[in-house]
FINUVEX-377855 format. One record per residue: y, z, x of N, C-alpha, C in turn. Coordinates in steps of 0.02 Angstrom, whole numbers, plus 50000, padded with zeros to 5 digits. Layout:
N
YZXYZXYZX/...
end
This chain:
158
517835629745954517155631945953517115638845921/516445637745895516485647745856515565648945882/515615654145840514665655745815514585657245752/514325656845703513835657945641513375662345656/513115665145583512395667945599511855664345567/511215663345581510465661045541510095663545553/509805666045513509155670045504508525666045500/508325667345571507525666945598507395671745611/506515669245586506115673945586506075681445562/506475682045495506715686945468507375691145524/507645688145564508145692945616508935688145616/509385689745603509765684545643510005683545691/510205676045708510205675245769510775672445752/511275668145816511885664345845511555656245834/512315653645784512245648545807512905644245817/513055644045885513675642045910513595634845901/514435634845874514505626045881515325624445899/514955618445912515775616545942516185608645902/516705609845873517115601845839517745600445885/517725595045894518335592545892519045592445858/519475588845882520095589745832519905586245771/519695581145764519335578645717518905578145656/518725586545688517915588645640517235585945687/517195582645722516605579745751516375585645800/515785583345760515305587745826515175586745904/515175591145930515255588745992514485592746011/514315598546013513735602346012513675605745966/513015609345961512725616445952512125621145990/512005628145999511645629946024511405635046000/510715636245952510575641145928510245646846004/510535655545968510495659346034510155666445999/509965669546028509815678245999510285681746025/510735681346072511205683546095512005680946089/512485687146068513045681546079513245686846140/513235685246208513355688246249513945681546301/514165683846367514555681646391513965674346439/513525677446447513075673546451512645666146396/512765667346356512615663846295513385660546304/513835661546275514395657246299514505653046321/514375654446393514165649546477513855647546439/513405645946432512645641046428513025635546360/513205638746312513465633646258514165630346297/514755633746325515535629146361515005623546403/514515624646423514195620746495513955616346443/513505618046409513425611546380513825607946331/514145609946301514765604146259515205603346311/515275604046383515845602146426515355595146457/514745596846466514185590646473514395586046446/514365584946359514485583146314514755578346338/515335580746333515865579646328516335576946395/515865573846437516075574946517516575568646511/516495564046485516905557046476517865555646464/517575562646422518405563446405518875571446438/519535570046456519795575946474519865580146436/519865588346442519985590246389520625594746423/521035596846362521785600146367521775607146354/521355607146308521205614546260520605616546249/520425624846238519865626846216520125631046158/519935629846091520025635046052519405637946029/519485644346018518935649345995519325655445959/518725660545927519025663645905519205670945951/519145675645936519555681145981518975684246016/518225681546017517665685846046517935686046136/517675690146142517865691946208517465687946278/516655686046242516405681446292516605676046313/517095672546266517375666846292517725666846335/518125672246354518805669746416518385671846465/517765677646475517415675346535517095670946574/516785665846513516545660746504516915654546527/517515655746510517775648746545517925651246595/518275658946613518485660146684517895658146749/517205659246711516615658846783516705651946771/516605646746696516785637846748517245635346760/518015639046784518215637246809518125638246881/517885644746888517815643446954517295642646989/516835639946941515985634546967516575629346996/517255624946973517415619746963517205615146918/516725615546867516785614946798516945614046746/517515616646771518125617046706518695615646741/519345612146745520195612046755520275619746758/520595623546775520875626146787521865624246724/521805620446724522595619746675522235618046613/521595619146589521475618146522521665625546493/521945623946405522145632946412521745633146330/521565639546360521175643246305521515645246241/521665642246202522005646346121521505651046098/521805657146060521555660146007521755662545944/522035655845928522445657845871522005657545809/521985661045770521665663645715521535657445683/522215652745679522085647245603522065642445644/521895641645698521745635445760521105632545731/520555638845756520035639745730519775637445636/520195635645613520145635245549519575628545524/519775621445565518975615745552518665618545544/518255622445608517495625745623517355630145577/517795633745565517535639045489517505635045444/517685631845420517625627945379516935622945384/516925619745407516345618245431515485621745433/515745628145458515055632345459514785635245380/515295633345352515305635945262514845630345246/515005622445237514775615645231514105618845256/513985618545322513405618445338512825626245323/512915628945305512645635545276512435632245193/512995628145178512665627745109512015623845114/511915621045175511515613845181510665619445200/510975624645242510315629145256510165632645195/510495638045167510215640245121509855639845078/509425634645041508835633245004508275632645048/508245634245111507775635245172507695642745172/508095645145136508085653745156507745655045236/508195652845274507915656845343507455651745353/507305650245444507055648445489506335652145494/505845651045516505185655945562505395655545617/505385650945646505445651145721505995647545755/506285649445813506805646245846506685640745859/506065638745897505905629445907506045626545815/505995627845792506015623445717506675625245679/506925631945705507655630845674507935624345719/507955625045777508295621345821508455614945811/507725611745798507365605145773507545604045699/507585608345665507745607545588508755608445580/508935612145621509755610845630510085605545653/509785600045694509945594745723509615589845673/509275590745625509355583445589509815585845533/509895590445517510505592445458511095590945512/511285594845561511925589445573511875581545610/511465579545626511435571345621511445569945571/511115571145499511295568745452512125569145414/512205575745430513025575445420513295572245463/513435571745529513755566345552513775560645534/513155557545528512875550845478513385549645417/513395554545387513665554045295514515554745327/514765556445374515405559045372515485552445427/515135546945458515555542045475515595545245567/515545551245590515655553645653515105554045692/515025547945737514395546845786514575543845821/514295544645898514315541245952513765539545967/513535534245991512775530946005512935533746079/512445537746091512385537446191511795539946206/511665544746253511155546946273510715552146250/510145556646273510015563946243510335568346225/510725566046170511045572446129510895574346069/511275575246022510995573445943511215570945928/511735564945934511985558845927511305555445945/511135553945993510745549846006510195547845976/510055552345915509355552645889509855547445824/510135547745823510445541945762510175536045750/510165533745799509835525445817509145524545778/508625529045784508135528545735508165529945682/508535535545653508715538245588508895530545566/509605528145573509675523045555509395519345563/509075516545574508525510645585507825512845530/507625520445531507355520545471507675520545393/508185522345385508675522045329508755514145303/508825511145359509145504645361510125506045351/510135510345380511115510445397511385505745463/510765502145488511115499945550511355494145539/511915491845577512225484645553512085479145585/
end
């Protein structure tokens, strides 16, 4: 998991995301804050996510909100306790990569107005990249989930 920056409303703001070993998205959460608090709120929800499967590892990069962040869910119980946090510089390497891809996809938007419509306008750019890259899970309220109509208006469904 990392954060990006995007500029709404002429200011920028956070926009944390989280991949898999894979490249797949698992979340994102646009924020005005990258605080230890902002953190929490994004680990909680891609650990949501993501509740189906165990996880072994958290990698991030060296910000400091993260190891608080998992330290308070682990001890919500939240989190394992034997999941271990990496911060290795080139761990991190998908997600940068990734946030490059997807910056190129914002930039002819020059900037957001408002947070409800970045939000709303960032989740069909990555559903649509998930879409084109083959990486979707059909399930519930996520941004996976909004697939099912996309495809069905596209006609991608089989």
């Amino acid at each position: 998991m990392d954060e990006t920056y995007v500029r709404v409303g002429g200011k920028w703001k956070y926009l944390f995301r989280a991949v898999d070993k894979h490249g797949r998205l698992i979340a994102f959460m646009l924020s005005d804050h990258r605080t230890t608090n902002a953190a929490y709120r994004f680990l909680r929800k891609a650990l949501k996510t993501m509740s189906d499967y165990p996880r072994s590892s958290i990698t991030t990069d060296k910000l400091a909100s993260y190891p608080k962040a998992i330290r308070r869910l682990q001890g919500e119980g939240l989190l394992s306790r034997d999941v271990e946090h990496c911060t290795s510089k080139y761990l991190n390497n998908i997600i940068e990569a990734d946030h490059g891809a997807l910056k190129r996809v914002i930039r002819p938007t020059r900037g957001f107005q408002a947070m409800k419509t970045a939000a709303a306008t960032l989740a069909g750019f990555e559903i649509m990249r998930m879409i084109r890259r083959g990486h979707y899970v059909q399930r519930g309220r996520r941004a996976t989930g909004e697939i099912r109509p996309v495809n069905q208006l596209f006609g991608l469904a089989t």
